[in-house]
C-alpha positions as CSV (number, residue, x, y, z in Angstrom):
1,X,-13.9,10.2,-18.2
2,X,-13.2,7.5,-15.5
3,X,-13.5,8.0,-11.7
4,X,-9.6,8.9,-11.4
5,X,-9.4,11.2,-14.2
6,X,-12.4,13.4,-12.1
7,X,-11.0,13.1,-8.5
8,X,-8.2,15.1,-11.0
9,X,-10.6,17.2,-11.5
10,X,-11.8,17.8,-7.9
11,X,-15.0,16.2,-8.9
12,X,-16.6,14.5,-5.3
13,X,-18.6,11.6,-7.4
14,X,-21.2,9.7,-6.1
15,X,-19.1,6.8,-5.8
16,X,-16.6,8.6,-3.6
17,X,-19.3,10.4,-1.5
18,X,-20.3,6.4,-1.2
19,X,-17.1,5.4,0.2
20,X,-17.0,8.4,2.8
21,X,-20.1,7.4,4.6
22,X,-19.2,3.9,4.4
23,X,-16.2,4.8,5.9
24,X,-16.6,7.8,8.1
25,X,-13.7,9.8,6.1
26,X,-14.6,13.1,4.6
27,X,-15.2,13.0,0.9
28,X,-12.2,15.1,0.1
29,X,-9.9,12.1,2.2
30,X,-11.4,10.1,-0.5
31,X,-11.0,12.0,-3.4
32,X,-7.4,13.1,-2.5
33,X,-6.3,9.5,-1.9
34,X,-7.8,8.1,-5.1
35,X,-6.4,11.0,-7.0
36,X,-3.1,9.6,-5.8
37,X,-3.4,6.3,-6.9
38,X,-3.7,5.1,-3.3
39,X,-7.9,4.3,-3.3
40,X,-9.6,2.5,-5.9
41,X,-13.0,2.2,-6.7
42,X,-14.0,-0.8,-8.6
43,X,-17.0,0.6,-10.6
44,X,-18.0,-0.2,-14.1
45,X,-20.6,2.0,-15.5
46,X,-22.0,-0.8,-17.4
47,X,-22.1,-3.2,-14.1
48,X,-22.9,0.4,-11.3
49,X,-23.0,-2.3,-8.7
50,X,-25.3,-1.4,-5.7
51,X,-22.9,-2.2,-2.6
52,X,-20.0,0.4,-3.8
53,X,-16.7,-0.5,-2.4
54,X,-13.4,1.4,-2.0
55,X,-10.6,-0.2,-1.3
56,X,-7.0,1.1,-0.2
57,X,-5.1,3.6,2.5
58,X,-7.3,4.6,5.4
59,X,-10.2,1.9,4.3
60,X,-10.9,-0.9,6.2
61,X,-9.6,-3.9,4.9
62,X,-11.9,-5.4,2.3
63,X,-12.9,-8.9,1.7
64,X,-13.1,-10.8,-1.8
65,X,-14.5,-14.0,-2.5
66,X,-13.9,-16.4,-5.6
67,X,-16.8,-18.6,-6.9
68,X,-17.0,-19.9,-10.4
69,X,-17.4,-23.5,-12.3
70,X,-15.2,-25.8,-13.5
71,X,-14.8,-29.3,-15.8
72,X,-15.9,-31.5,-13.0
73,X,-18.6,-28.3,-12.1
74,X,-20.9,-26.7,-14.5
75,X,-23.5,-25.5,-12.4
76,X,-24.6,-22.1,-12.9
77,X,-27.0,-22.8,-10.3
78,X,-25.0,-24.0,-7.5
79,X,-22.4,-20.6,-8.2
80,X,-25.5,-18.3,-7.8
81,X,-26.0,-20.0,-4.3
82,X,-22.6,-19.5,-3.3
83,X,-22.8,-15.6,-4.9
84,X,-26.2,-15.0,-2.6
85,X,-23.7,-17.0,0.6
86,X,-20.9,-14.1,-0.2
87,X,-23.0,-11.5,-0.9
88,X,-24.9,-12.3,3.1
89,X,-21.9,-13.4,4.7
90,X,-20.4,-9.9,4.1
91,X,-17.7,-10.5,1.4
92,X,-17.1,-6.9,-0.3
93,X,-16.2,-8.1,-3.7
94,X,-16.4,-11.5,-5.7
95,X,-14.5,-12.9,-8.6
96,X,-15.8,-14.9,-11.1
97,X,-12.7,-17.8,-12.0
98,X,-15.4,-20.1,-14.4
99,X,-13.6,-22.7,-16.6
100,X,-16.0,-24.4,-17.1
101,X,-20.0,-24.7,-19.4
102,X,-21.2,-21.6,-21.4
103,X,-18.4,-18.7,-20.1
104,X,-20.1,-16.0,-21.7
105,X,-23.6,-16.8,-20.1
106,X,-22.0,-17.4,-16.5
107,X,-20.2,-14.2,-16.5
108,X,-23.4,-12.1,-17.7
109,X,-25.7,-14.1,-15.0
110,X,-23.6,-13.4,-12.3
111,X,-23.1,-9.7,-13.3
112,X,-27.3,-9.5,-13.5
113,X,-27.3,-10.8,-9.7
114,X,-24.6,-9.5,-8.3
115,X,-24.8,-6.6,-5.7
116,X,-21.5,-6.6,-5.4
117,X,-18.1,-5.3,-7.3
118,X,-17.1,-8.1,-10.0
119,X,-13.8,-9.5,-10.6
120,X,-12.7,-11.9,-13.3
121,X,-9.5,-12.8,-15.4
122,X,-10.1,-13.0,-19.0
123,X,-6.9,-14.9,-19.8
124,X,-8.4,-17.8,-18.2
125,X,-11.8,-17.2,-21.3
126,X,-9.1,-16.5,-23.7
127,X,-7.0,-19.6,-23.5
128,X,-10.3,-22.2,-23.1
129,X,-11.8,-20.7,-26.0
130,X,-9.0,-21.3,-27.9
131,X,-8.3,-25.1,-27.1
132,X,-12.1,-25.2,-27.9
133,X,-11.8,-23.9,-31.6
134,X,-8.0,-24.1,-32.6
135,X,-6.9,-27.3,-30.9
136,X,-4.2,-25.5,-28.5
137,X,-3.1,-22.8,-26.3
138,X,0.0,-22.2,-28.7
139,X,-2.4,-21.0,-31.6
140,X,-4.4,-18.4,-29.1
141,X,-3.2,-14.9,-31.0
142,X,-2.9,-12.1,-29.6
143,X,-5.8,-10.1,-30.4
144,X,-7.8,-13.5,-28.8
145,X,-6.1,-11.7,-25.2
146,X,-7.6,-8.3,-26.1
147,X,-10.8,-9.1,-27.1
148,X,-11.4,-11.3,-24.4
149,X,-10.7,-8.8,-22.1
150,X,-12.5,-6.3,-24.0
151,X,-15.7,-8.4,-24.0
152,X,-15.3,-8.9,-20.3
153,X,-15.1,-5.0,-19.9
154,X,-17.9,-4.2,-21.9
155,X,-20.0,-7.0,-20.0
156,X,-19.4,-5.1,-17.1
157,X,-16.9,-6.3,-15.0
158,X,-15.4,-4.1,-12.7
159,X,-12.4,-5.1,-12.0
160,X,-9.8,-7.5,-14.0
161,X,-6.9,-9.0,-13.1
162,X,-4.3,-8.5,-16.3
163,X,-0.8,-10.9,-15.5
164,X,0.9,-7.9,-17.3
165,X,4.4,-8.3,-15.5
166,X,5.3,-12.3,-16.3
167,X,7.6,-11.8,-18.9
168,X,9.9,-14.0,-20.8
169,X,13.0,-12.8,-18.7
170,X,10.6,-13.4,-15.4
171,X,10.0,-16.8,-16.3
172,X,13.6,-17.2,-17.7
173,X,15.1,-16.7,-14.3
174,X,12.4,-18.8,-12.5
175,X,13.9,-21.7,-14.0
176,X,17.6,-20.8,-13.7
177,X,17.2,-20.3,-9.7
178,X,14.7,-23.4,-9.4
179,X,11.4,-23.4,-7.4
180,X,9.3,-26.3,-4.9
181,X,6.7,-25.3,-7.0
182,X,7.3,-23.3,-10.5
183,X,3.9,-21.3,-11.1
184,X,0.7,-22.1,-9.0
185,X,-0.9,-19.1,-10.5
186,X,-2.9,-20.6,-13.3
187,X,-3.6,-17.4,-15.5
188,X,0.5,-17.1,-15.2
189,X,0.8,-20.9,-16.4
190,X,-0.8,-20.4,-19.1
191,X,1.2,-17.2,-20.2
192,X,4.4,-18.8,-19.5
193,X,2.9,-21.8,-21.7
194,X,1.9,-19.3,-24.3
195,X,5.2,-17.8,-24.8
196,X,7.7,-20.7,-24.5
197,X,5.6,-22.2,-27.0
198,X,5.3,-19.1,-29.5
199,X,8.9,-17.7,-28.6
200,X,7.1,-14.4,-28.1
201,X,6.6,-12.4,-25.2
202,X,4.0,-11.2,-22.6
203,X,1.3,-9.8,-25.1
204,X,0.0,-8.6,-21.4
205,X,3.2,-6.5,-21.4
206,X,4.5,-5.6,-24.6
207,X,1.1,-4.5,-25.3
208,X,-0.1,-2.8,-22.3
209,X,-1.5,0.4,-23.9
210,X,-4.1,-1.7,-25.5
211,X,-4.6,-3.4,-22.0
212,X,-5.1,0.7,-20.7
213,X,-7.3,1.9,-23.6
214,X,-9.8,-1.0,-23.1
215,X,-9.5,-0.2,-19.0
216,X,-10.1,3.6,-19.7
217,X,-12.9,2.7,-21.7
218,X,-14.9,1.4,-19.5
219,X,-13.4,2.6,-16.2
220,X,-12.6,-0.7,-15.5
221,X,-10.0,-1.3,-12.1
222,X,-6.7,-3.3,-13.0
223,X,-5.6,-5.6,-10.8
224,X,-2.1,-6.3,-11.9
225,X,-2.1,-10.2,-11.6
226,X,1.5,-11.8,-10.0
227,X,1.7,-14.3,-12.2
228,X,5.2,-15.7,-10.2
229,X,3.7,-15.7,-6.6
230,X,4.9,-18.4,-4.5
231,X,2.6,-21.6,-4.2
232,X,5.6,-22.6,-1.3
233,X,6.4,-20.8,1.8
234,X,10.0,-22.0,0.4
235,X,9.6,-20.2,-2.5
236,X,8.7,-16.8,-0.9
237,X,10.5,-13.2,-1.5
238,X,12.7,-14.9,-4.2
239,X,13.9,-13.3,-7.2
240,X,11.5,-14.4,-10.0
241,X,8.9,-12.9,-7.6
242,X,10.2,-9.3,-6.6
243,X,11.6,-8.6,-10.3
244,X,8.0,-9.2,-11.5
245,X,6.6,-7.0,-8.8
246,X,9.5,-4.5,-10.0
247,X,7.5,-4.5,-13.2
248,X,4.1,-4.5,-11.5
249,X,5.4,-1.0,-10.2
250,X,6.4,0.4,-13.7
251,X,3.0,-0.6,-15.1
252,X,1.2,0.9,-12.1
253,X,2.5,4.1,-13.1
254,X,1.8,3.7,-16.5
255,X,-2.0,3.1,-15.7
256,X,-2.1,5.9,-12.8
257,X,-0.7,8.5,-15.8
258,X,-3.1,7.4,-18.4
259,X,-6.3,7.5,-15.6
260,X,-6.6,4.0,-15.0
261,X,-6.9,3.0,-11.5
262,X,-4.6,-0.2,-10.8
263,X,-4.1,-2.1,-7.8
264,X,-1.3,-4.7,-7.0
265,X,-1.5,-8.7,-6.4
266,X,0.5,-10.4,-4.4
267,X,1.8,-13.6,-2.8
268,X,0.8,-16.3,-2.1
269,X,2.3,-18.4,0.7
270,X,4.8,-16.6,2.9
271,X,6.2,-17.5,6.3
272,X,4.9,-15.0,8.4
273,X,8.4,-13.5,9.2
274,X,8.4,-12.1,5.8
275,X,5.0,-10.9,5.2
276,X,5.7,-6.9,6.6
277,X,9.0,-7.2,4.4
278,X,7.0,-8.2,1.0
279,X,4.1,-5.5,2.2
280,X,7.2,-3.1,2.5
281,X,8.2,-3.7,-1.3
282,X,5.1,-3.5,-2.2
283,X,4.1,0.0,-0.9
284,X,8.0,0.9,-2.4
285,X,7.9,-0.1,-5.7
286,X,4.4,0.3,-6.5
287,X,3.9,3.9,-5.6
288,X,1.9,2.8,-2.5
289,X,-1.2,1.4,-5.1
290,X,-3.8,-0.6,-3.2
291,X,-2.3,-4.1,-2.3
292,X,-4.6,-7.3,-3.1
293,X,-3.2,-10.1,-0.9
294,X,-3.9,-14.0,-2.0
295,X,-3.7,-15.3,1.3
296,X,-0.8,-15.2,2.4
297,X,-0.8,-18.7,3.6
298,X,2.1,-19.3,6.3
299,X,2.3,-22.7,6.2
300,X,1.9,-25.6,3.7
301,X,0.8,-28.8,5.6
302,X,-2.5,-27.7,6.8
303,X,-5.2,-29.0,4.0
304,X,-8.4,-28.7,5.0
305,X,-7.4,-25.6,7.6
306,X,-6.4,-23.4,4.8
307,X,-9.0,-20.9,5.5
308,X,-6.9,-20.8,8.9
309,X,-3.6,-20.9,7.0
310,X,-4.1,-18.3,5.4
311,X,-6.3,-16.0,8.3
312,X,-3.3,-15.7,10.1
313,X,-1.2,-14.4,7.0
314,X,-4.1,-12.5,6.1
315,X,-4.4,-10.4,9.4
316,X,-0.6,-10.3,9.6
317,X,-0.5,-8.7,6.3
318,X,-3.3,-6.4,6.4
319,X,-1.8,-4.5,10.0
320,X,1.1,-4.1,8.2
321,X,-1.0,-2.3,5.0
322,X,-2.3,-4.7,2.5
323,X,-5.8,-3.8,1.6
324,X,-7.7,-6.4,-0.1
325,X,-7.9,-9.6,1.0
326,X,-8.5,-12.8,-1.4
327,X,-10.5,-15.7,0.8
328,X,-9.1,-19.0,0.8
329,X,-11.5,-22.1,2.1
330,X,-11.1,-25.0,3.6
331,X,-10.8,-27.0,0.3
332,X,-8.2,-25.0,-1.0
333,X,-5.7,-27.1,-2.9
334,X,-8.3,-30.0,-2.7
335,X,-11.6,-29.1,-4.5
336,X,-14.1,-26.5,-5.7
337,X,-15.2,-25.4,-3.0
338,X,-19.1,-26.4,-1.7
339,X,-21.6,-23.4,-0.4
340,X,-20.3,-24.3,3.1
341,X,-16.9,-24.1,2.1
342,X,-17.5,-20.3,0.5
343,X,-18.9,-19.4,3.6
344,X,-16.2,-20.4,6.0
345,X,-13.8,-18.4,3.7
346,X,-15.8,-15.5,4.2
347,X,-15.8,-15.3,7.6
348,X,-12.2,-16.3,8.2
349,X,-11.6,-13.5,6.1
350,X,-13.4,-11.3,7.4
351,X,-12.0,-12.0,10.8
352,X,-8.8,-11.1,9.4
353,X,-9.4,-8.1,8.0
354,X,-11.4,-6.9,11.2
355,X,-8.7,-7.8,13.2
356,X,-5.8,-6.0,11.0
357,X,-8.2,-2.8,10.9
358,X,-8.2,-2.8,14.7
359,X,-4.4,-2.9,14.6
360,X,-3.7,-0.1,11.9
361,X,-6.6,1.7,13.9
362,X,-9.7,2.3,11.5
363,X,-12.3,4.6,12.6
364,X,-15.0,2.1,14.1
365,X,-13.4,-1.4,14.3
366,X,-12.1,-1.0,18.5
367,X,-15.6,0.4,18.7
368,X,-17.5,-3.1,17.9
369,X,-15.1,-5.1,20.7
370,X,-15.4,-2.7,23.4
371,X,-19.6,-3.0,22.8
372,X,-19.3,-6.6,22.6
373,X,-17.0,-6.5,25.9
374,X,-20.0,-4.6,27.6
375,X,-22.2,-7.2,26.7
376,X,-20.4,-10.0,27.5
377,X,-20.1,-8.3,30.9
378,X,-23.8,-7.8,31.5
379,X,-24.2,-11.2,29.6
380,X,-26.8,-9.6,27.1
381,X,-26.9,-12.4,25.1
382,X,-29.3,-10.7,22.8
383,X,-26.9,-7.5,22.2
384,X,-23.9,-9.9,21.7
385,X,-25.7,-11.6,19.0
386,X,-26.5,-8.8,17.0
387,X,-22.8,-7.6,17.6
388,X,-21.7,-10.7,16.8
389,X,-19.6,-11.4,13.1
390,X,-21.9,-14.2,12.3
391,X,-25.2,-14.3,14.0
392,X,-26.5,-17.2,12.9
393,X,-23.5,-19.3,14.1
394,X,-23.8,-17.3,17.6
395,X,-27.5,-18.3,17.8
396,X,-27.0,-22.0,16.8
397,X,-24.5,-23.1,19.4
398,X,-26.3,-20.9,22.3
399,X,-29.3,-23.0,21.5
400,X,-27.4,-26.4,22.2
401,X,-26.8,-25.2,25.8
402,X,-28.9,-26.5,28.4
403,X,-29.0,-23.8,30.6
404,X,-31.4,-21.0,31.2
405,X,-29.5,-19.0,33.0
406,X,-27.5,-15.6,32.2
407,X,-24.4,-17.5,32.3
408,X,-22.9,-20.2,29.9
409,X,-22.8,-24.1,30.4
410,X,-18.2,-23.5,30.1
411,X,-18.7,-22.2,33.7
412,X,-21.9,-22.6,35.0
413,X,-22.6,-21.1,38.2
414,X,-18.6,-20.4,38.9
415,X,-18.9,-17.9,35.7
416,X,-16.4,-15.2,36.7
417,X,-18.5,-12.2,36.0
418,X,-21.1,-13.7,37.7
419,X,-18.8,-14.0,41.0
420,X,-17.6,-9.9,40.4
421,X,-21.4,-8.5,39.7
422,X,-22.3,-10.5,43.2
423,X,-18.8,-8.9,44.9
424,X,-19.2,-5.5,43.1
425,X,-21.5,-4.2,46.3
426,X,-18.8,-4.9,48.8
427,X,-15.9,-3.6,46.8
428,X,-14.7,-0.8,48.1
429,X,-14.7,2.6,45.9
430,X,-10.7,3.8,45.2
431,X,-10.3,7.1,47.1
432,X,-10.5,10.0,44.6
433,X,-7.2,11.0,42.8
434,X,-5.4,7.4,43.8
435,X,-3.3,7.2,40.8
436,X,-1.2,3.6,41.8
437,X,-4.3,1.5,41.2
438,X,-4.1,-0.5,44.1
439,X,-0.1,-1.0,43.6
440,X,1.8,-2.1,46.6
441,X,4.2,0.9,48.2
């Protein structure tokens, strides 16, 4: 029985009673919400990661982080480092995107270590494995897909992202409007690849019951992949994009009736005028499923800052009710990211996601700034950098001031609460019941 099928049941799991103290929601908020498709809990029984993690309506907005190898990066070594930098940098989930070395060993190490909820995308095992041993993407079958994602199920992952909704007609109309930039989504290339090649469609699709008995199974989260989101803020909300998110919806559906629990991809890069609009749709058409944004990214011309780029998106579209954020570093579109790079991401996203949760007004994010206010006010540098979101950072560039003092080196002695604590004794107290605040007649 997965997780859904017992919140059905009114069954308060331990997993859900998890997520209510994490959270400061009731258990029965929990339940209720996940029985409606609107909470997930990523949570393989064969994985039963330590740091449980809900994610959807009323949560605060999590955090993923994306590590993995590639040709030019085979170190299973180095992507351990960066899983320990996620794990204590505060990311809620990872994904592991390895293309490159032993795939099988990589995956299984990283689910060993991991404390945390883990992602993958088996199409991306299922098309290297068969370039390896058949010579071509084109001879990949279709029970290679299945049993991929089978074996990354029964390994333990506990959440997969399936590219169920790129279908022949998807890709069909793609090419007939025209794009900057067909598919940046590489799971998505490759099915597009796949079935121009083979004149067949989206195994993904036309075969989606197998895709939800292998997910029942082993109560693995979907994360319904968008194969066709933009990779150009010029390519945003267009047609390609929402018809495959129309499908996304139907599938949804299909999983939330069967017990699987599902949650929605999305774009991508997106000016930021249309983010609330493609959050909107999304909520719409996909019966208000948990929303796992990959950025967005609101402009294109900032490599290096993309961890900025895509901040700003990421906080725009979490206030307006995306849930999960994807991190994006400052190599993005340049390289595999280093350890320092991974870390950044985190942060910025975290930022994001802290600051969205303040907006949409989650029980305990104001809290933190108004303590960090206080602190700042009594310049407790101590209490601001335990408040702080990255106390090591705080603690590095307050040790390159020279000053001893209660104030910063910025100001100095002209520090502004400095000047009101020494005026505070002479300020006169407001008579009692003055309601103008000191306005002029």
């Amino acid at each position: 029985m997965t997780q859904l099928e017992k919140a059905r049941k009114k069954k308060i799991t331990k997993e859900i009673l998890a997520v209510a103290r994490n959270e400061s929601l009731s258990p029965e908020e929990v339940r209720v919400r996940m029985e409606q498709g609107k909470i997930v809990i990523p949570f393989n029984k064969n994985h039963s990661p330590k740091r449980i993690c809900g994610i959807g309506e009323g949560l605060r907005t999590k955090v993923n982080a994306n590590i993995g190898t590639s040709l030019g990066s085979k170190s299973l070594k180095v992507e351990l480092k960066k899983l320990k930098i996620c794990e204590d940098s505060g990311a809620d989930t990872i994904m592991d995107l390895s293309t490159g070395g032993n795939l099988e060993l990589i995956r299984e190490t990283i689910l060993s270590k991991s404390v945390l909820p883990v992602g993958s995308v088996p199409i991306y095992e299922a098309v290297i494995t068969a370039i390896k041993k058949k010579g071509h993407i084109s001879k990949m079958t279709e029970d290679d897909m299945f049993s991929t994602f089978e074996s990354h199920a029964k390994d333990g992952v506990d959440f997969a992202t399936i590219h169920s909704g790129l279908t022949l007609e998807v890709v069909k109309r793609m090419r007939q409007e025209g794009r900057y930039i067909d598919i940046v989504s590489r799971g998505g290339a490759f099915l597009a690849e796949w079935m121009i090649l083979n004149k067949k469609d989206n195994p993904f699709y036309t075969g989606f019951d197998k895709i939800l008995k292998i997910a029942r199974k082993y109560d693995v989260t979907l994360s319904l992949g968008d194969g066709m989101r933009p990779g150009s803020v010029g390519d945003a909300t267009d047609r390609s994009q929402i018809q495959e998110l129309i499908i996304l919806g139907e599938l949804a559906k299909e999983a939330l009736d069967y017990g699987v629990q599902v949650m929605i991809e999305g774009p991508g890069h997106v000016p930021i005028n249309q983010i609330p609009t493609n959050i909107m749709l999304q909520k719409r058409l996909c019966h208000n499923a948990p929303f796992y944004v990959l950025g967005p990214l609101v402009t294109d011309i900032a490599p290096g800052y993309d961890h900025i780029t895509s901040a700003i998106g990421g906080a725009i579209a979490a206030s307006h009710g995306a849930d999960f954020l994807c991190y994006v570093t400052p190599s993005e579109h340049l390289r595999l990211p280093t350890c320092s790079d991974v870390k950044e991401g985190v942060f910025a996203s975290r930022i994001a996601a802290h600051s969205a949760d303040i907006a949409k007004g989650i029980k305990g994010s104001i809290e933190k700034d108004i303590a960090m206010s206080k602190a700042r006010k009594r310049r407790d540098w101590k209490e601001q950098g335990r408040l702080c979101i990255d106390p090591e950072k705080f603690k590095l560039i307050k040790k390159k001031t020279a000053l001893k003092n209660d104030f910063c080196s910025m100001c100095g002695v002209y520090c502004s609460l400095k000047v009101m604590d020494n005026l505070s004794p002479f300020a006169p107290a407001l008579p009692a019941g003055r309601e103008d605040h000191g306005q002029r007649p």
